[in-house]
N, C-alpha and C positions, 0 to 999 in steps of 0.2 A: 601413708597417712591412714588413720584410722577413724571412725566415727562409732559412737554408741546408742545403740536404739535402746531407750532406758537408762534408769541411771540409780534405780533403789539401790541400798545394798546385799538386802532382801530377798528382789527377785532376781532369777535367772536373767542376766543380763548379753544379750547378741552384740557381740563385736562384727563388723562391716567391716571391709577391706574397700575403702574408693577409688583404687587401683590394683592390679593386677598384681599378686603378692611372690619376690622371683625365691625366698627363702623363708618358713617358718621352723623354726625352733622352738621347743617345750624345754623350760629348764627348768630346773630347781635350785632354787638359790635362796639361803636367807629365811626369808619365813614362808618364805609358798612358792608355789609358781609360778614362773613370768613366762612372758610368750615373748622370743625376741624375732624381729621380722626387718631382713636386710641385714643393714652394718651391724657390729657387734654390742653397739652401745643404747638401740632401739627398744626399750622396752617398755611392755605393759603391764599393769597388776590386775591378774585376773583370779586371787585366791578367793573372793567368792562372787567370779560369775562361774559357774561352772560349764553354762552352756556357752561355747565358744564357734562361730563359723566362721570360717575362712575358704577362701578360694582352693576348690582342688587343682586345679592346672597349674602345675610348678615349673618352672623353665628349667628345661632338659640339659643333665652336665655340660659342660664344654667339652668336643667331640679332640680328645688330646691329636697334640702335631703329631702327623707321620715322620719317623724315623728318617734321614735322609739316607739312599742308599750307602752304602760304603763301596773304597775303589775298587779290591774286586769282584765285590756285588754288578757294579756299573760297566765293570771292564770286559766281566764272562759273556756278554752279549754284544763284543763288538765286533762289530763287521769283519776286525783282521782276524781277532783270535779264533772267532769261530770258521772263519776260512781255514785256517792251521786245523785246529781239532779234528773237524769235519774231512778234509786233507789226509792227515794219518788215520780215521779211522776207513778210510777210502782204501789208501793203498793196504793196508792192512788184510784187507778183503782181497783187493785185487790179488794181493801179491799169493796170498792162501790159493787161488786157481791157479797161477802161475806154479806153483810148488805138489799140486798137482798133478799136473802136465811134465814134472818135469823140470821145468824151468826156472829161470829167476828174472826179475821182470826186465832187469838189462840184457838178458837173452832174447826173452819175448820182441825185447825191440831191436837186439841187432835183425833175428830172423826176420821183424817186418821192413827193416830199411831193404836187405838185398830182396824180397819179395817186391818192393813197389821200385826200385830202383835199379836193379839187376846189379849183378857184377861188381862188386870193389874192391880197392885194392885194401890191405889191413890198415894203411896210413890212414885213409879217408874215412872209413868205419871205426878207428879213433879219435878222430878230427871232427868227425859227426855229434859220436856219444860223446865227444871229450872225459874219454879217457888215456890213460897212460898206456902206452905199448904193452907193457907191461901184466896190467890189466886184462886188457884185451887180449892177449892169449890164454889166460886162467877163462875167460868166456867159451874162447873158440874152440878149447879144446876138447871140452866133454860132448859138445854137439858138433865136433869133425870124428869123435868116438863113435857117434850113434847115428852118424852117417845121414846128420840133418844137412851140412855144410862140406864144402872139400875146397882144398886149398891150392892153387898151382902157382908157379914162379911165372913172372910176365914173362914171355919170349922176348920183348924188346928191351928187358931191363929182368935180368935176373935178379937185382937184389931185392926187387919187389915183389910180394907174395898176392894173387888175386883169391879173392873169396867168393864162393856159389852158392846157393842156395839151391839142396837137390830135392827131389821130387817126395821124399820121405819128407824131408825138413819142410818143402810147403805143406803137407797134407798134415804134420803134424801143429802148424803155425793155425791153417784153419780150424782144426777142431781146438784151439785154445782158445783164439782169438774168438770165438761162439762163446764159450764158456764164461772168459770174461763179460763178454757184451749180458750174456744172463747175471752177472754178478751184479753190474751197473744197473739193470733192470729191476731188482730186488733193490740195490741202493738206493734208487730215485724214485721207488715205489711212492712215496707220498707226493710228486709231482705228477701235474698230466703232461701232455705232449707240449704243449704251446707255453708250460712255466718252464720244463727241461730244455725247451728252443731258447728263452730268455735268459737262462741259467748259463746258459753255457754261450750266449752275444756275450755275456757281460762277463765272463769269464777269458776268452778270446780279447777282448779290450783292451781287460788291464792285465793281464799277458802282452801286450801289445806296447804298452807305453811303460813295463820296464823298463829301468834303462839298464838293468845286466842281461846276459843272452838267457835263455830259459832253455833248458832241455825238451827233448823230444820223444824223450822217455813215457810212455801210454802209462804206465801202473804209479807215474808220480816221479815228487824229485828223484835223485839217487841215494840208494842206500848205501850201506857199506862197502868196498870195491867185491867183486866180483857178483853183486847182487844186479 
């Protein structure tokens, strides 16, 4: 609504706003200028007041709706996928130490089973890693070459083969087993101590309430057979 202080046609006439005015518009339409203020159809004739005031505080655009995410916008940040990503690019790294030592990370973990375990036979070092007999010799046989491992037939059952872990094969298990632990070191670099302890509660958990068996594999799932 509007009021006019004056009313000659004469003089310079003040238009008032007696509220708060949220749209002005200058048009030209027809024979002069009109001022429209609000709906489309509000107008004044102001072709000869020339002095015109109005309210300068204009109410500010409407601040448009945010976009709603998309699914996989929503999905790249959840919980499983980034356990998988974060996962491969884990083993990724590990397995790079593992390759240079030598090894491959199904290596790395038969040498740590007969290390904490001593002595097995091939059946049970397959039954462990659950791998195929099969597999498990393409394993054993380049570190029975390099004289990490030796192999002897049980005396009370020849048809079973026992496996060692020799003194080469420890000394070469610790210096990987170090290098990895550096590798993880650098991976967890943006954790401190007391988030890496939480990290890995909660990782141990749901490991825990699989309900398929999980591996015992250090460098991750398994990769391709002989890896």
């Amino acid at each position: 609504m509007l009021e006019r202080a004056g009313s000659s046609r004469h003089r310079p006439v003040t238009v008032r706003a007696a509220a708060p005015v949220a749209v002005v518009i200058v048009d030209v339409v027809g024979a002069g200028p009109f001022v429209r203020i609000g709906g489309p159809q509000q107008y004044s004739d102001i072709h000869d007041c020339p002095d015109i005031v109005f309210p300068t505080m204009l109410t500010p655009p409407p601040t448009p709706l945010a976009t709603p995410p998309g699914v996989l916008d929503e999905r790249v940040s959840s919980a499983g996928l980034l356990l998988a990503m974060l996962g491969r690019q884990a083993m990724r790294q590990l397995r790079a130490v593992h390759i240079e030592h030598g090894l491959s990370p199904r290596q790395f973990q038969l040498l740590g089973l007969l290390h904490d375990r001593g002595a097995m036979t091939q059946r049970e070092l397959g039954s462990v890693m659950d791998v195929d007999p099969s597999i498990l010799v393409t394993l054993l046989n380049p570190l029975e070459t390099r004289g990490y491992v030796s192999r002897q037939r049980d005396p009370s059952d020849r048809r079973r083969h026992i496996v060692n872990l020799s003194s080469d094969g420890a000394e070469h298990l610790t210096q990987a087993a170090r290098a990895q632990s550096e590798a993880e070191d650098a991976f967890f670099a943006g954790l401190d101590g007391d988030q890496r302890d939480q990290l890995r509660t909660l990782l141990l958990i749901l490991r825990n309430t699989l309900d398929g068996p999980v591996t015992e594999d250090c460098a991750g799932t398994p990769g391709p057979p002989g890896e």
